[in-house]
Gaussian input, Z-matrix of N, CA and C with variables (Angstrom, degrees):
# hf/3-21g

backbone

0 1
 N
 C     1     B1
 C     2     B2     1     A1
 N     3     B3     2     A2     1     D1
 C     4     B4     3     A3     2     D2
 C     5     B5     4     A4     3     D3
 N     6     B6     5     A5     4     D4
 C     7     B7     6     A6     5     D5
 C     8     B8     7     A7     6     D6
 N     9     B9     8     A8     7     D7
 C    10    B10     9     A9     8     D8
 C    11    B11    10    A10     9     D9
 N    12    B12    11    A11    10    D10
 C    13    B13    12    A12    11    D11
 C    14    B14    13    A13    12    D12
 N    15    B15    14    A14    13    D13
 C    16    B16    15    A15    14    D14
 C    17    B17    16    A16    15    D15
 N    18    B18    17    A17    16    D16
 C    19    B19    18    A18    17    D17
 C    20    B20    19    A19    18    D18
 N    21    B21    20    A20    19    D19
 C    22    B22    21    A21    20    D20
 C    23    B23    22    A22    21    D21
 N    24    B24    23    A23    22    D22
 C    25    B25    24    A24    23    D23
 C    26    B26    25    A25    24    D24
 N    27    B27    26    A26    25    D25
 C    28    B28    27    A27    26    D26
 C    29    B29    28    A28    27    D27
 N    30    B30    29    A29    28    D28
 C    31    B31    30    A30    29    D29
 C    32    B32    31    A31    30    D30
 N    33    B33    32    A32    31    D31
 C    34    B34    33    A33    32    D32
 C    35    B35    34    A34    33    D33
 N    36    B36    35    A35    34    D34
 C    37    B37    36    A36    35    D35
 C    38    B38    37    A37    36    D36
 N    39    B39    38    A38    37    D37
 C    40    B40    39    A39    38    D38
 C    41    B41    40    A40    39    D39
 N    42    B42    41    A41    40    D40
 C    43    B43    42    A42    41    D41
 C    44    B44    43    A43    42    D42
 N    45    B45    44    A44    43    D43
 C    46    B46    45    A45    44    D44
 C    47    B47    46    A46    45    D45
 N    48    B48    47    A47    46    D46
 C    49    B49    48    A48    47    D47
 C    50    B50    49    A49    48    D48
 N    51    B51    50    A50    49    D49
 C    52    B52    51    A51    50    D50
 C    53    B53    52    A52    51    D51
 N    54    B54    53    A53    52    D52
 C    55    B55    54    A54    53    D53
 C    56    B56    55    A55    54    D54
 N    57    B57    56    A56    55    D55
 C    58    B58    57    A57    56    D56
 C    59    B59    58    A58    57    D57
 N    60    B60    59    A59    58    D58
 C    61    B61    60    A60    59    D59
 C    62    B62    61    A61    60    D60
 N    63    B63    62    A62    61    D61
 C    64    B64    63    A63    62    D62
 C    65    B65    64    A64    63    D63
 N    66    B66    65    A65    64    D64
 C    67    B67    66    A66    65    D65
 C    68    B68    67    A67    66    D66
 N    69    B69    68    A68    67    D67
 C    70    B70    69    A69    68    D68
 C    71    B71    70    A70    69    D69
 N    72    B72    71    A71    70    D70
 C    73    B73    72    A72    71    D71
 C    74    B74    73    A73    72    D72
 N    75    B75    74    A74    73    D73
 C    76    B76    75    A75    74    D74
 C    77    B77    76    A76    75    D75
 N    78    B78    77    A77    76    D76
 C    79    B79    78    A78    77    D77
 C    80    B80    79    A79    78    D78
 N    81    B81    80    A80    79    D79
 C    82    B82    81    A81    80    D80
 C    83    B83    82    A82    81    D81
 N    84    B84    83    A83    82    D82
 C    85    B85    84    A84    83    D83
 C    86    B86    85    A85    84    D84
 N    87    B87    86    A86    85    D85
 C    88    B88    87    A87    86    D86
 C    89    B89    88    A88    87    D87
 N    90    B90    89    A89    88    D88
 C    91    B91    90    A90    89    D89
 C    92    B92    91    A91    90    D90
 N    93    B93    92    A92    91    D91
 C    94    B94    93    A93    92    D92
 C    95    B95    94    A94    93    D93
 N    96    B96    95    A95    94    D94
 C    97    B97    96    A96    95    D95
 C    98    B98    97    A97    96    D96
 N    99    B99    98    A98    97    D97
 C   100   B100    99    A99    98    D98
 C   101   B101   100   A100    99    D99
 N   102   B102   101   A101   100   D100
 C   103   B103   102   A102   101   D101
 C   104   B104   103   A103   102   D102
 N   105   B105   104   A104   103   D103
 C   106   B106   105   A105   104   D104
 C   107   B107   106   A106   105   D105
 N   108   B108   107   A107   106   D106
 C   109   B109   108   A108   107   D107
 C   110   B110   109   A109   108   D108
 N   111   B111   110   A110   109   D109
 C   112   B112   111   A111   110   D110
 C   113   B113   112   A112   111   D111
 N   114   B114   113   A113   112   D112
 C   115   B115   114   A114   113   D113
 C   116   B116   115   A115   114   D114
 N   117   B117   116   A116   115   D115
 C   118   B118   117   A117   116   D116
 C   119   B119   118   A118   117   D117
 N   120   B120   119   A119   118   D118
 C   121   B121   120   A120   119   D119
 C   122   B122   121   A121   120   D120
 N   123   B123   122   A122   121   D121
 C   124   B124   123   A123   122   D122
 C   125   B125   124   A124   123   D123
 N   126   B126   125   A125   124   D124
 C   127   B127   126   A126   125   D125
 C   128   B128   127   A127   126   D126
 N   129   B129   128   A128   127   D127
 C   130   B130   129   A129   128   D128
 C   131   B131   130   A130   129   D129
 N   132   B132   131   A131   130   D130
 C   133   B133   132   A132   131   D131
 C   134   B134   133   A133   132   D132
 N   135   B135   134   A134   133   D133
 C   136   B136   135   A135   134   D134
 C   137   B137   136   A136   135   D135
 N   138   B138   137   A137   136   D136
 C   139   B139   138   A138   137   D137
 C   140   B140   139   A139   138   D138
 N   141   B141   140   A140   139   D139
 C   142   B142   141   A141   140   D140
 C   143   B143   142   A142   141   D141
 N   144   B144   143   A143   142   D142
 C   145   B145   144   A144   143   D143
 C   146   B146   145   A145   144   D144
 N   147   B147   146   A146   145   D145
 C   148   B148   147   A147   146   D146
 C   149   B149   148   A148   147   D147
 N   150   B150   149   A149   148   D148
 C   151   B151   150   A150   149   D149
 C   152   B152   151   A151   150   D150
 N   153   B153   152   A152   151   D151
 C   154   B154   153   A153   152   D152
 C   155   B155   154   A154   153   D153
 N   156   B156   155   A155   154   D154
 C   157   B157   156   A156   155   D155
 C   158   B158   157   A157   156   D156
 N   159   B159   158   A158   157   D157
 C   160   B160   159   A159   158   D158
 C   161   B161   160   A160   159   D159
 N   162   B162   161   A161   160   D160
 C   163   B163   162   A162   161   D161
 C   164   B164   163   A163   162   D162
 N   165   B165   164   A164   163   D163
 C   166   B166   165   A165   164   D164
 C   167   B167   166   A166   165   D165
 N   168   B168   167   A167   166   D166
 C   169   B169   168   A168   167   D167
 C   170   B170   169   A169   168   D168
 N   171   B171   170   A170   169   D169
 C   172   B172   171   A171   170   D170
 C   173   B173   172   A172   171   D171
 N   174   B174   173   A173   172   D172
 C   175   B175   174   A174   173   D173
 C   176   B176   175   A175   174   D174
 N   177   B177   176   A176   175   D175
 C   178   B178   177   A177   176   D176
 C   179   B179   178   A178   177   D177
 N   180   B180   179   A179   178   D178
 C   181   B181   180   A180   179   D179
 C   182   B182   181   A181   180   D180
 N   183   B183   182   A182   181   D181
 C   184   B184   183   A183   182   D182
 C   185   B185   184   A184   183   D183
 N   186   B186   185   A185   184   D184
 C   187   B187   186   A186   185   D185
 C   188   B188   187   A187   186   D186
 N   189   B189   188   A188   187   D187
 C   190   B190   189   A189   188   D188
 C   191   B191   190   A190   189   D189
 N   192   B192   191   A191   190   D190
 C   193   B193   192   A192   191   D191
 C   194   B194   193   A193   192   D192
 N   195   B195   194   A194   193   D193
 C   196   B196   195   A195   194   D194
 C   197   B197   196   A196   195   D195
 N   198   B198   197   A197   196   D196
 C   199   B199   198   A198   197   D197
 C   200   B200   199   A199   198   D198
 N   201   B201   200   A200   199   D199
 C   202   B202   201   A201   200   D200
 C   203   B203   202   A202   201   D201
 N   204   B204   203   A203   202   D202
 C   205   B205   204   A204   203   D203
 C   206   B206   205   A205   204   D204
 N   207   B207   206   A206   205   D205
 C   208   B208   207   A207   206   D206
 C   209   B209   208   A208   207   D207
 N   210   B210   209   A209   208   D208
 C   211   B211   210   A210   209   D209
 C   212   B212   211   A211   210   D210
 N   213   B213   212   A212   211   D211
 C   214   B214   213   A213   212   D212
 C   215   B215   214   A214   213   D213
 N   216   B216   215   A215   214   D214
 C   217   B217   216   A216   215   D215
 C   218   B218   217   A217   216   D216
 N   219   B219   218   A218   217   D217
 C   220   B220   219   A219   218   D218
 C   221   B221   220   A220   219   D219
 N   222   B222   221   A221   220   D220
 C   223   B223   222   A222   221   D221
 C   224   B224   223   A223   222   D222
 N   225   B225   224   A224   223   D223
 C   226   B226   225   A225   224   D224
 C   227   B227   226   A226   225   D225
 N   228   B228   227   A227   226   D226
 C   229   B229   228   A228   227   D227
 C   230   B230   229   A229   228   D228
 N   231   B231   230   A230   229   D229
 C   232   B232   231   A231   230   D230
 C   233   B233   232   A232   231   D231
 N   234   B234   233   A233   232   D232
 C   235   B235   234   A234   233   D233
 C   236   B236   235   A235   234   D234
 N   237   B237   236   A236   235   D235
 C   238   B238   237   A237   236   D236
 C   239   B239   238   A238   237   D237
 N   240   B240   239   A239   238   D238
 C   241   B241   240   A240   239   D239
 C   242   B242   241   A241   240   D240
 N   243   B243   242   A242   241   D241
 C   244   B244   243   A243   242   D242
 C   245   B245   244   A244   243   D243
 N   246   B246   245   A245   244   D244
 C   247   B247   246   A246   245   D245
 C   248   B248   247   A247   246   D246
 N   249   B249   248   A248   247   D247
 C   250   B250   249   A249   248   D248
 C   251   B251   250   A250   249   D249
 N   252   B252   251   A251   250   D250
 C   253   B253   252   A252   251   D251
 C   254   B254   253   A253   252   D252
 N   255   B255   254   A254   253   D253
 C   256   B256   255   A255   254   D254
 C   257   B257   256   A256   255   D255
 N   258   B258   257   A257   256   D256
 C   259   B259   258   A258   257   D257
 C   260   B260   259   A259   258   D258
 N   261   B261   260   A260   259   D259
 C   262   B262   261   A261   260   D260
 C   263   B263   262   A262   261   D261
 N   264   B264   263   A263   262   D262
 C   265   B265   264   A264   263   D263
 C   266   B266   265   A265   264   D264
 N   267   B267   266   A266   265   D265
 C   268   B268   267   A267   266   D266
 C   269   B269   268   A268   267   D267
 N   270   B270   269   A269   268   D268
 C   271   B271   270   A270   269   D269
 C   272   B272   271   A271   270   D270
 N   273   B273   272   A272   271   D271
 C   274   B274   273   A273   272   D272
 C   275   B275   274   A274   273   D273
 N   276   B276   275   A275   274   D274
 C   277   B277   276   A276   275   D275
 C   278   B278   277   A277   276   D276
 N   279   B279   278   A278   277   D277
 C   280   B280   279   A279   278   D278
 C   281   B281   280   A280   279   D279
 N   282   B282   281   A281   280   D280
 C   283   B283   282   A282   281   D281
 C   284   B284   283   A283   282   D282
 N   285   B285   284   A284   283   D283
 C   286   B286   285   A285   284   D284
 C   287   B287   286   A286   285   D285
 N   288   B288   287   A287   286   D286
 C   289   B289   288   A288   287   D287
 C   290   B290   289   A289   288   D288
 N   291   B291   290   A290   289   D289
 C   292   B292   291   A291   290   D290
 C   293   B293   292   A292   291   D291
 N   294   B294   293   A293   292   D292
 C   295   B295   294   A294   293   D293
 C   296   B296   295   A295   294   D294
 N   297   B297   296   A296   295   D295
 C   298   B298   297   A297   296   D296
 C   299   B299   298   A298   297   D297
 N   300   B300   299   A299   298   D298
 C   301   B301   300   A300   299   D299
 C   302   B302   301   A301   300   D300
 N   303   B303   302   A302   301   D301
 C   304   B304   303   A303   302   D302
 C   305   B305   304   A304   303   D303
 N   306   B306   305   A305   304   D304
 C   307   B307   306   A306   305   D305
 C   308   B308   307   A307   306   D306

   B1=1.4554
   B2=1.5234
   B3=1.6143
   B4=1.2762
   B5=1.3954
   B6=1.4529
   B7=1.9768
   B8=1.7030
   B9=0.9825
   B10=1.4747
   B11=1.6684
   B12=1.0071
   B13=1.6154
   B14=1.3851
   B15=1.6452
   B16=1.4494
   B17=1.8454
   B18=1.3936
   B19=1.5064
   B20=1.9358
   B21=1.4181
   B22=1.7134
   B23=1.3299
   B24=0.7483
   B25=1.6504
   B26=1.7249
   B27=1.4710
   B28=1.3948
   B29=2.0210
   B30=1.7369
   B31=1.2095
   B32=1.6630
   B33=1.5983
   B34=1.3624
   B35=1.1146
   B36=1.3208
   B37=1.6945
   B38=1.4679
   B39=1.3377
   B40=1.2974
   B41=1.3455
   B42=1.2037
   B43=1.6874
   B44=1.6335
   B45=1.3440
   B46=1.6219
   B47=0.9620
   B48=1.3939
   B49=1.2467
   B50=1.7251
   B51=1.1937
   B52=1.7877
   B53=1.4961
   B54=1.0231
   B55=1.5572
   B56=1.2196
   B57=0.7362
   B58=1.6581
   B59=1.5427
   B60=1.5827
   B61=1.5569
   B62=1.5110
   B63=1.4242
   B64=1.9262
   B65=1.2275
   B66=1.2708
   B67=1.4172
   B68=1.9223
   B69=1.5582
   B70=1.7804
   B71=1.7992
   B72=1.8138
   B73=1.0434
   B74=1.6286
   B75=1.9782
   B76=1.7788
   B77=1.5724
   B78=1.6194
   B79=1.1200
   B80=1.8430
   B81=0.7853
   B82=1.3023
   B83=1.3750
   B84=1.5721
   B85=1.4306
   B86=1.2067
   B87=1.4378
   B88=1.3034
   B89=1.4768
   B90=1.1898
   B91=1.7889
   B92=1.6604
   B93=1.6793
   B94=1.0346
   B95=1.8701
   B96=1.6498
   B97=1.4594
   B98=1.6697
   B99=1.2014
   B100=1.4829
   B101=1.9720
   B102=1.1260
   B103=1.7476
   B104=1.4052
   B105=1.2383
   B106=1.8304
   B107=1.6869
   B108=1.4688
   B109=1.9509
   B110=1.6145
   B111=1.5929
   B112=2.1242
   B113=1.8508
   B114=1.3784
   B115=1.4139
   B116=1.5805
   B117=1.0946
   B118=1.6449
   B119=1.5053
   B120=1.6847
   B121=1.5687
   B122=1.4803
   B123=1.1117
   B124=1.8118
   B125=1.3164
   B126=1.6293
   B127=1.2341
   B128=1.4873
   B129=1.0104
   B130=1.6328
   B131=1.5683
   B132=1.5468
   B133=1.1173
   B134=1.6192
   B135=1.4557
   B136=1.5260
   B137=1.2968
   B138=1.4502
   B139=1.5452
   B140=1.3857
   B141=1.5283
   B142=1.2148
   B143=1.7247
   B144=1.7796
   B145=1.4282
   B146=1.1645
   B147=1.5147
   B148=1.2900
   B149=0.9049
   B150=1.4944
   B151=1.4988
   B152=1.9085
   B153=1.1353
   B154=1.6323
   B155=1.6656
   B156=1.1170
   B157=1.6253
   B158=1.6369
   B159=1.0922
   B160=1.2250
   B161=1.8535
   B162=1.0337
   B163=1.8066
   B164=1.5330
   B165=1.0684
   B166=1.7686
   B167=1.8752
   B168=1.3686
   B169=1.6060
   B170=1.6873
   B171=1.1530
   B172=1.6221
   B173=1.4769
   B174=1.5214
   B175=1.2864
   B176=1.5427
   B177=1.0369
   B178=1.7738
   B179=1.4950
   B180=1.1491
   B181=1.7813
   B182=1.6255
   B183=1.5743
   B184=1.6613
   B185=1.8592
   B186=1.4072
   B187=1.3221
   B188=1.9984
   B189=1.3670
   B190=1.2295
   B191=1.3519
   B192=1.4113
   B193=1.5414
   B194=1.8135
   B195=1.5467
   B196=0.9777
   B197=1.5780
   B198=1.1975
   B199=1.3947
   B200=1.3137
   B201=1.7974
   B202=1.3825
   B203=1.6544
   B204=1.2024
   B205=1.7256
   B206=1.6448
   B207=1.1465
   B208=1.7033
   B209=1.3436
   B210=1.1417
   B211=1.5808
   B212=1.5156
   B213=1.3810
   B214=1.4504
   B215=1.3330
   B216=1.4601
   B217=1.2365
   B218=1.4332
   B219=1.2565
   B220=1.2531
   B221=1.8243
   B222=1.4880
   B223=1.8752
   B224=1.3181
   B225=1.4814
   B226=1.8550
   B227=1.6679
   B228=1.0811
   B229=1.3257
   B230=1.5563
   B231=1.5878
   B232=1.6935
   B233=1.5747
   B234=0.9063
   B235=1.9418
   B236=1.2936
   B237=1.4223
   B238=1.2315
   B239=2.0152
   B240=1.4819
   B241=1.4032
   B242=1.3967
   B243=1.1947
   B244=1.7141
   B245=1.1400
   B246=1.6695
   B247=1.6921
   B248=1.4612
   B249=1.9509
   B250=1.4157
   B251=1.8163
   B252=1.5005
   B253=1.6470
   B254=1.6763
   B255=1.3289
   B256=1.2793
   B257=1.4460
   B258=1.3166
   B259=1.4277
   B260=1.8266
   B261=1.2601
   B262=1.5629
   B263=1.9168
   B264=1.4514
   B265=1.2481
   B266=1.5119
   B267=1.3907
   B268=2.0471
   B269=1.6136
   B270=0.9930
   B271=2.0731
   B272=1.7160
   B273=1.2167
   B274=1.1452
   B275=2.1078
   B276=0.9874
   B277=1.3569
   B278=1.9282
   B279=1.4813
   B280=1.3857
   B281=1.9074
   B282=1.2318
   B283=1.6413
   B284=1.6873
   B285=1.3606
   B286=1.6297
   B287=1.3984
   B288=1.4447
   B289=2.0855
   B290=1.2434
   B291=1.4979
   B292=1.8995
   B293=1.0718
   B294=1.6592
   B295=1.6479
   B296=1.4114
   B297=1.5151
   B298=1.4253
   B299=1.6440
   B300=1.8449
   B301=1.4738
   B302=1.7573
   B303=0.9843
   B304=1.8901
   B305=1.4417
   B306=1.4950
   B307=1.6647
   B308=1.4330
   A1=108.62
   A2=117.23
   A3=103.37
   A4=113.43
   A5=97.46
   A6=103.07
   A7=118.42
   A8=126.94
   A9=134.73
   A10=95.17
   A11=112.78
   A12=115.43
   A13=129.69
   A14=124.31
   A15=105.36
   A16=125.20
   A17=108.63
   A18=101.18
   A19=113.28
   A20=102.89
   A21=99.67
   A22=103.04
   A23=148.38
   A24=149.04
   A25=94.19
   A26=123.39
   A27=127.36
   A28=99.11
   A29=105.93
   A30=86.88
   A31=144.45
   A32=91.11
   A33=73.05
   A34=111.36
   A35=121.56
   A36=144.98
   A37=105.79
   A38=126.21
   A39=130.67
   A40=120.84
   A41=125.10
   A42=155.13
   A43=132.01
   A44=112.71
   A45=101.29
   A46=107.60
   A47=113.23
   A48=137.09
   A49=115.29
   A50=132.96
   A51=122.80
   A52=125.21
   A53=121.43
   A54=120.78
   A55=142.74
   A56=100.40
   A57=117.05
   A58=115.62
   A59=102.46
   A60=99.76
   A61=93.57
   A62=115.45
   A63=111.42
   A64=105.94
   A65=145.55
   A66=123.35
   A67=95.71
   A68=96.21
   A69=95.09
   A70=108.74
   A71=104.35
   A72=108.54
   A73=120.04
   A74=98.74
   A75=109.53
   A76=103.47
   A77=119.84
   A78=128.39
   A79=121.01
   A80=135.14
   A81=144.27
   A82=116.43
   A83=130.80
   A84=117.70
   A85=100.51
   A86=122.33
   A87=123.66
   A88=113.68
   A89=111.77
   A90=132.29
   A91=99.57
   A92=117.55
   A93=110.63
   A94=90.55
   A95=99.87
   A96=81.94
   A97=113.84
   A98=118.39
   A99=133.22
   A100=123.02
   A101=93.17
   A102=104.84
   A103=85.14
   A104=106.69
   A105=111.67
   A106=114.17
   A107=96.59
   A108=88.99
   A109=100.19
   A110=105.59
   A111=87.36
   A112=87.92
   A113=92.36
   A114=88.94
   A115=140.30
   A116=125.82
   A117=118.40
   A118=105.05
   A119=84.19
   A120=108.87
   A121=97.82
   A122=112.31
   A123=123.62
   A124=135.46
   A125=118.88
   A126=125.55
   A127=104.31
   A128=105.52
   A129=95.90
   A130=101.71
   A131=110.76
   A132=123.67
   A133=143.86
   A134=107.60
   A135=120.90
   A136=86.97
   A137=99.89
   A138=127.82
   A139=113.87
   A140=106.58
   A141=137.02
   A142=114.90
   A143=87.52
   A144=102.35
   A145=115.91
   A146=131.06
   A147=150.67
   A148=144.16
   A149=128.75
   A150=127.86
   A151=110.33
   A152=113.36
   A153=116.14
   A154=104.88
   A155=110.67
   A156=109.34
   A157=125.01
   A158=143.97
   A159=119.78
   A160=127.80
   A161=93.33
   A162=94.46
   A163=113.09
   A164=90.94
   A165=107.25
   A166=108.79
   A167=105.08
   A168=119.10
   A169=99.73
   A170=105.31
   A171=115.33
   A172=107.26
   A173=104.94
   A174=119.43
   A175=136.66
   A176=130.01
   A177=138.82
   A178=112.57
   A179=123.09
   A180=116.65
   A181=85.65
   A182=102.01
   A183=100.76
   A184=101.94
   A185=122.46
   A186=100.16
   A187=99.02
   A188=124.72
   A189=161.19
   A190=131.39
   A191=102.98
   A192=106.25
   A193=103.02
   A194=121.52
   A195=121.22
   A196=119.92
   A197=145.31
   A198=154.22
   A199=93.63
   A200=122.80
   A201=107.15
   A202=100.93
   A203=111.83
   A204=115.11
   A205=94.91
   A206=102.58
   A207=124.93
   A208=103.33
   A209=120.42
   A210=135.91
   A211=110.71
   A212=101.65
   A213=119.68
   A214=96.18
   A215=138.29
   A216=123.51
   A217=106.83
   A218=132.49
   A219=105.93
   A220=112.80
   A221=107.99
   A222=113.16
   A223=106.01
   A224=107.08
   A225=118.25
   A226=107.50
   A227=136.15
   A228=139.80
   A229=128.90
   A230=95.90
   A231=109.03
   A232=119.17
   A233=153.60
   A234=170.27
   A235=97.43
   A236=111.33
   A237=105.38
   A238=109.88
   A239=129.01
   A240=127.83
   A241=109.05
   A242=103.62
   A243=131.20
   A244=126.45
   A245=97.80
   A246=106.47
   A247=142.89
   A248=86.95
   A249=108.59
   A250=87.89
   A251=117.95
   A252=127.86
   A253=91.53
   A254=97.84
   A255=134.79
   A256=106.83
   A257=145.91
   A258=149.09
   A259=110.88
   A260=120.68
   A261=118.42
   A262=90.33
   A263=136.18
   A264=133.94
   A265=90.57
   A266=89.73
   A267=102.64
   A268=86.31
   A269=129.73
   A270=113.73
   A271=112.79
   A272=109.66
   A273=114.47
   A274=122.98
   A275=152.74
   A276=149.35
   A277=75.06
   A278=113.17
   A279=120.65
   A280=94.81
   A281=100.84
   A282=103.53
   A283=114.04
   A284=96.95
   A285=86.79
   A286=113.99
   A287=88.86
   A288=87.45
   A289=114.05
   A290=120.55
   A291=98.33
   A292=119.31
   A293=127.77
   A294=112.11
   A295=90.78
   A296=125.53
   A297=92.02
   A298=110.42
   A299=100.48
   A300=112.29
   A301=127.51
   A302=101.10
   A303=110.59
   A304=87.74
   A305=121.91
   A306=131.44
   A307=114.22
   D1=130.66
   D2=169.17
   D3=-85.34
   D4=130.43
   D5=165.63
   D6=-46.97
   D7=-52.07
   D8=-143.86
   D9=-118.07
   D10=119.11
   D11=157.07
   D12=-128.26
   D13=122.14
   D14=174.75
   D15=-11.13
   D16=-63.92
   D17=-176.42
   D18=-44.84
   D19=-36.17
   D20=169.30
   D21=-77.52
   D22=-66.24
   D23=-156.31
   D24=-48.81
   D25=-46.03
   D26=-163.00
   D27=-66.96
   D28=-37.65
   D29=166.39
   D30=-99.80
   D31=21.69
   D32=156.95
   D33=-139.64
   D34=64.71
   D35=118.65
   D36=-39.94
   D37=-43.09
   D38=176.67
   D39=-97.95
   D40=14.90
   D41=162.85
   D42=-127.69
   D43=32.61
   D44=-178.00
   D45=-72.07
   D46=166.90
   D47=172.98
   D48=-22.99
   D49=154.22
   D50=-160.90
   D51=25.56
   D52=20.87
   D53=149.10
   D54=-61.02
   D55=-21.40
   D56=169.76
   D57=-136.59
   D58=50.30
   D59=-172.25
   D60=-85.39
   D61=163.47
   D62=-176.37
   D63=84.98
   D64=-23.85
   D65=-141.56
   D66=-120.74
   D67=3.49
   D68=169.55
   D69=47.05
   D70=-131.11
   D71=-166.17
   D72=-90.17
   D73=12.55
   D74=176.48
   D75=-83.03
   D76=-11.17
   D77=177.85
   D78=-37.74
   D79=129.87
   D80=-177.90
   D81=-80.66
   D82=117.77
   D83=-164.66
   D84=-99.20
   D85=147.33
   D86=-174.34
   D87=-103.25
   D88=-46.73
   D89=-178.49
   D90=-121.29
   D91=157.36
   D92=179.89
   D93=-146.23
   D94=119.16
   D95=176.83
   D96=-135.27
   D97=143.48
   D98=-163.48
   D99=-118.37
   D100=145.36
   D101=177.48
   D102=-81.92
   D103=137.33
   D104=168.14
   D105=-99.27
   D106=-10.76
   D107=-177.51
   D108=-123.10
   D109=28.99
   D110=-178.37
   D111=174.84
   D112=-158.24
   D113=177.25
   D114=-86.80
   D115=172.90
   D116=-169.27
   D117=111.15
   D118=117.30
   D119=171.73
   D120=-129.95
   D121=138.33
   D122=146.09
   D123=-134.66
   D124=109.42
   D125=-179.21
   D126=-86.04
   D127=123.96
   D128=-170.07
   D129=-134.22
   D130=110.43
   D131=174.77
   D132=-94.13
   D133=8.51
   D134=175.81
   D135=-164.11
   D136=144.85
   D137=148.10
   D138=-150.85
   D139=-159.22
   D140=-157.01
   D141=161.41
   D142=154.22
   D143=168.26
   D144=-64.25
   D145=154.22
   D146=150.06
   D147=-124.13
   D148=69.56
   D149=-155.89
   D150=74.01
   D151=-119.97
   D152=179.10
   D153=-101.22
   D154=12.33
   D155=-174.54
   D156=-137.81
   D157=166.62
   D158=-179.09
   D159=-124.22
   D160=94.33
   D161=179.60
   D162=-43.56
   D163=152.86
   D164=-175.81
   D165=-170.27
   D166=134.82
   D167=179.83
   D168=-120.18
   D169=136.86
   D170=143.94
   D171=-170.23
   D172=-161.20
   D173=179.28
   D174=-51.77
   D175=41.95
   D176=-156.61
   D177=-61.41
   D178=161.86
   D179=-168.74
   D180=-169.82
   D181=91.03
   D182=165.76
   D183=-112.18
   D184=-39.92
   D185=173.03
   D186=-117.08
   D187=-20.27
   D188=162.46
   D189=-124.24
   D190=138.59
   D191=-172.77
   D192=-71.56
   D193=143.37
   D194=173.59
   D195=-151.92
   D196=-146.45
   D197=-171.03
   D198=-134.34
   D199=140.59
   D200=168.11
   D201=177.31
   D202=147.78
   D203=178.95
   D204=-77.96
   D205=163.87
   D206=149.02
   D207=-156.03
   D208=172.99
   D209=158.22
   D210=-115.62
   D211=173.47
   D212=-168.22
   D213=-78.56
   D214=-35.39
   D215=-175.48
   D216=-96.50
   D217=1.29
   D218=167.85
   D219=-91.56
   D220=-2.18
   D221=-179.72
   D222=-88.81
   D223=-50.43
   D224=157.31
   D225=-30.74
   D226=-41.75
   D227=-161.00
   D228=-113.01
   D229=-9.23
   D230=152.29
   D231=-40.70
   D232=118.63
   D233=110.71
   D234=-33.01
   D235=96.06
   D236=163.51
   D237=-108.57
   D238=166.10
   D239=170.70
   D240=-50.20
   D241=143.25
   D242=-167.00
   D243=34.86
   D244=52.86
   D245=-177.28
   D246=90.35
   D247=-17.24
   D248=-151.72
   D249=-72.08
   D250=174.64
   D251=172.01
   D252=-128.08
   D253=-172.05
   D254=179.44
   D255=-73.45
   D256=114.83
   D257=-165.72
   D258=-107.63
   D259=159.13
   D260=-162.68
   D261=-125.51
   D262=110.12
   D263=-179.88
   D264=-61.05
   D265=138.53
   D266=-171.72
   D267=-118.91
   D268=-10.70
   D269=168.50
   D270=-97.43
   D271=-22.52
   D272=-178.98
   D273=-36.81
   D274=102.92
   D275=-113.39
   D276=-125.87
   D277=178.21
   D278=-155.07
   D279=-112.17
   D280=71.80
   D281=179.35
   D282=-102.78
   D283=-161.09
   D284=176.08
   D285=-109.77
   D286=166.60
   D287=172.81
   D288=-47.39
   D289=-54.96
   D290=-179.22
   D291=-66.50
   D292=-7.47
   D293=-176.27
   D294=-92.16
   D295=-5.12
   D296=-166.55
   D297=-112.35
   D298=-11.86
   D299=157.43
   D300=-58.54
   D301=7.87
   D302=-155.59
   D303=-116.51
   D304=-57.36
   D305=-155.59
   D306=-49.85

């Protein structure tokens, strides 16, 4: 599965990076991406390009929920057991971190 697609990239033209600084868990998630065999969540609500790669912050929860950057190439580059990668929820609808920390 690819993580990243123009149609996401197009929205967050309307989410870079500090756009929604203050607004905690009223924050709006844009992409939502998940470990499918263990832990790792990322609600990730602003980004942007960076050079050849693309920064992005939101809400992450690998042993605790927290605040935190990643980039696209370092989720692209997760090894997970039996081949599996890092997966992008494709039903997930454009809510906020607390509605979508609760679900």
């Amino acid at each position: 599965m690819k993580l990243f697609t123009k149609a996401i990239e197009k929205k967050f033209k309307n989410y870079p990076l500090y756009s929604q600084d203050g607004k905690g868990d009223e924050s709006k998630v844009v992409v939502k991406f998940f470990n499918p065999v263990g832990a790792g969540t990322w609600l990730i609500t602003e980004g942007q390009p960076e050079g050849p790669d693309f920064m992005m912050y939101g809400r992450c929860f690998i042993h605790e929920w927290e605040w935190g950057y990643v980039s696209l190439e370092e989720l692209e580059g997760v090894e997970l057991p039996l081949g599996m990668k890092i997966e992008r929820d494709m039903y997930s609808k454009m809510k906020t971190v607390g509605e979508m920390m609760h679900e």
